[in-house]
C-alpha positions, 0 to 999 in steps of 0.5 A: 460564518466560523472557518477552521483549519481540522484533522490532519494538517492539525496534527501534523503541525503539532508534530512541526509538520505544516501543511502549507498552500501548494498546487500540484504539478497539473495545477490542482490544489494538495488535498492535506488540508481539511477546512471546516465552515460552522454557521452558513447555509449552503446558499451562503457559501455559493454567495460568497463565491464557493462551488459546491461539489459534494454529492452526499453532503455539502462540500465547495471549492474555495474560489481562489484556492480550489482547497474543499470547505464543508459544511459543519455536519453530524452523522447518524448510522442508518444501515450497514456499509460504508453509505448507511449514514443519514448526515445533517448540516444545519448552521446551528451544528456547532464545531464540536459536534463536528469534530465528535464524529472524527474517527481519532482524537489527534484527528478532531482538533481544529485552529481558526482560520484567523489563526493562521499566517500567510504560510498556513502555519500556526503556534502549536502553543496558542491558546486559540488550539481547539482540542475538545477531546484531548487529541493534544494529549493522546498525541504527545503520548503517542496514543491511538484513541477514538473519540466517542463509541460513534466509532464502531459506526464505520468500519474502514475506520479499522483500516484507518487505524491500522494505516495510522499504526504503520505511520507511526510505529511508536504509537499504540491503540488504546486498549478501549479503542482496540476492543471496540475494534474486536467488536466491530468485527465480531458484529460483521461490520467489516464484512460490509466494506466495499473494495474500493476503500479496502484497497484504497487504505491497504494501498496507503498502509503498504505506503506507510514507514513500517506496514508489518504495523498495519497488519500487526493491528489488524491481526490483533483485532480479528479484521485480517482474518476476515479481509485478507485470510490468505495472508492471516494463515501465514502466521503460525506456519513455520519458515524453512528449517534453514531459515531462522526456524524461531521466525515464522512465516507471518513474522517473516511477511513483516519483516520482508514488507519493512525492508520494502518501505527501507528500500523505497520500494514503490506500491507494486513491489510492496504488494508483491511483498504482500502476495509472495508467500501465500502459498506457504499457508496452505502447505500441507502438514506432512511437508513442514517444514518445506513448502514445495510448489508454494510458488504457485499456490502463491500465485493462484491466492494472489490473483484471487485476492487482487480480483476480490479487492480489484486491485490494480492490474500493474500491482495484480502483475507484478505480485503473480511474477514474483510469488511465482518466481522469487525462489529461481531468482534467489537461486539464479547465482548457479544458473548458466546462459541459457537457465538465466535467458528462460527465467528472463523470458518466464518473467518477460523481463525481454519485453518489459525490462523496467517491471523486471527492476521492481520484481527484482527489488521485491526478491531483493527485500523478501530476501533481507527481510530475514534475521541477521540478513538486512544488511545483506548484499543481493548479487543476484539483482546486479547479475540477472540486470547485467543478463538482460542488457546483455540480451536487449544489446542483440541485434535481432533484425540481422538475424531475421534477414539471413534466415529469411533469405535462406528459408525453403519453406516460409512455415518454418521461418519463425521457429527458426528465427527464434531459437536463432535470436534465442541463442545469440541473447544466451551467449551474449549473456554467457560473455557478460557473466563470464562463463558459456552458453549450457 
């Protein structure tokens, strides 16, 4: 049997990015290295002391480094979706035929394991480099190209290819491969995907260097309108007329979801980008270019779009939050005590203070996602965290007692208690702010 080290970890070393061993904090292996095995049977993997744990075709744990081996294999299309694949790994099928049915040709090139050092690395100069497709090419001219029409065969390889875009934001689709995209669309075959990897490549797209990339490529080949027509209808739709008129609320998006990934902003906040605006797509004419009450049209399109894909409830969450309440915390500068302490509650920013950080952070980005605004302060951030300490340092358990004790009827207790506790947090938050209880 032939071992080869394909994909990814390939490329990357093109690139001077090596995927070398490691394992995870709980003892598993990283799953950056894709290896292939041409010539051996399924019986003389396990021979050799490899587990086998592929459902749908042969795949085996190396026995020492738990990384995954897989048989070399060819697929033929036999239904729409995701499964409607008939796979074949018989030993004759060779390295070639392997890497044919690779979705990019800077993902189809393979270096025999011999090639490798201790250290998993390789010459990118050595003759030993297989690239049958010219990935080797297609790289150095930051191309986004497939390799044969086997492409159109699976849809997710669109989300792929828009994840890739954001990735690396100097790459372009090849014109072909573009429209075998358009097509794919135009057949349906997007209409086949299945939430669990729409969510899974949105997920890693939003987590890439620049994600307006992703949905610029997705727009550009028809896929957004169909996977996501809440956020492809913001396109067109104009911005407030105080806010840079010549961008709109598509661009806008863009901009807002790229100062999130500068901002580091983990995968909830950048969801929340996502969601924010969606309201503003279904403005109704006669009110652009103001979008009032677009706050909670976002929310209602958010938490459709999150039970449509099944996204995570701590994603779901924070997006209803912040699409609900990012124009009061942009606005919170002007607001007294007691104003401040109602939006800490509408936010349950009491109860859960850490979530209250990200959506924070999510107003933060949608705030200098705007032109000429990037480097932008965000006061608002800073004054609103000071509000909540200020309002978790109260001491409620005094409070309760007294109340308790001077309480003729035990049905009014809890009224009392907390318009009580509300108003020392307002003026604990008044004396940090500097200003009194409204």
């Amino acid at each position: 049997m032939d071992i080869y080290l394909v994909g990814g970890a390939v490329r990357d070393g093109l690139l001077g990015h090596f995927h070398t061993p490691y394992r995870l904090p709980d003892g598993s292996p990283h799953a950056d290295r894709d290896w292939v095995v041409v010539g051996a049977t399924p019986e003389a993997m396990v021979a050799s002391g490899f587990l086998p744990v592929g459902r749908d075709f042969p795949v085996f744990l190396h026995p020492e480094t738990r990384e995954e081996y897989a048989l070399a294999r060819t697929e033929r299309k036999t239904a729409r979706g995701y499964h409607g694949f008939a796979f074949s790994a018989h030993p004759d099928v060779t390295l070639e035929e392997d890497l044919a049915r690779r979705d990019l040709t800077i993902n189809a090139m393979a270096v025999p394991a011999d090639a490798l050092d201790g250290q998993g690395c390789f010459d990118p100069q050595s003759p030993a480099l297989i690239d049958p497709y010219g990935g080797r090419r297609d790289l150095a001219a930051k191309v986004l190209r497939h390799v044969t029409d086997a492409f159109v065969e699976d849809p997710v390889r669109i989300l792929r290819m828009a994840r890739f875009a954001a990735r690396w934001p100097d790459f372009t689709v090849a014109p072909e491969t573009l429209a075998l995209m358009r097509e794919m669309v135009s057949h349906g075959e997007v209409d086949h995907l299945v939430p669990e990897r729409v969510w899974q490549e949105l997920a890693r797209g939003l987590m890439e260097t620049r994600p307006s990339r992703m949905l610029e490529v997705l727009r550009d080949c028809g896929a957004l309108r169909v996977l996501l027509p809440e956020v492809d209808r913001l396109w067109g739709v104009p911005q407030r007329a105080d806010y840079h008129p010549e961008v709109d609320t598509g661009v806008h998006l863009g901009m807002v979801l790229d100062m999130a990934a500068r901002l580091q902003a983990p995968l909830t906040v950048r969801y929340a980008c996502l969601c924010h605006d969606l309201g503003k797509g279904t403005t109704p004419a006669h009110m652009l270019p103001r979008h009032i009450g677009h706050e909670e049209r976002s929310a209602r399109l958010a938490r459709r779009l999150g039970e449509r894909w099944r996204v995570p409830r701590d994603c779901r969450e924070l997006a209803e939050v912040v699409a609900r309440e990012h124009g009061h915390i942009h606005q919170s500068l002007t607001l007294g005590a007691d104003a401040v302490l109602r939006l800490l509650q509408r936010c349950d920013a009491l109860r859960r203070p850490e979530r209250f950080q990200e959506v924070l952070q999510a107003c933060e980005a949608d705030a200098r996602g705007r032109l000429g605004h990037s480097e932008d302060a965000y006061p608002q951030a800073q004054r609103l965290a000071s509000a909540l300490r200020a309002a978790l340092s109260v001491d409620t358990a005094p409070i309760a007692a007294a109340l308790q004790r001077q309480a003729n009827a035990p049905s009014q207790v809890g009224p009392a208690i907390a318009q009580a506790v509300a108003q020392a947090r307002a003026r604990a938050i008044a004396h940090t702010l500097g200003g009194a209880a409204d």
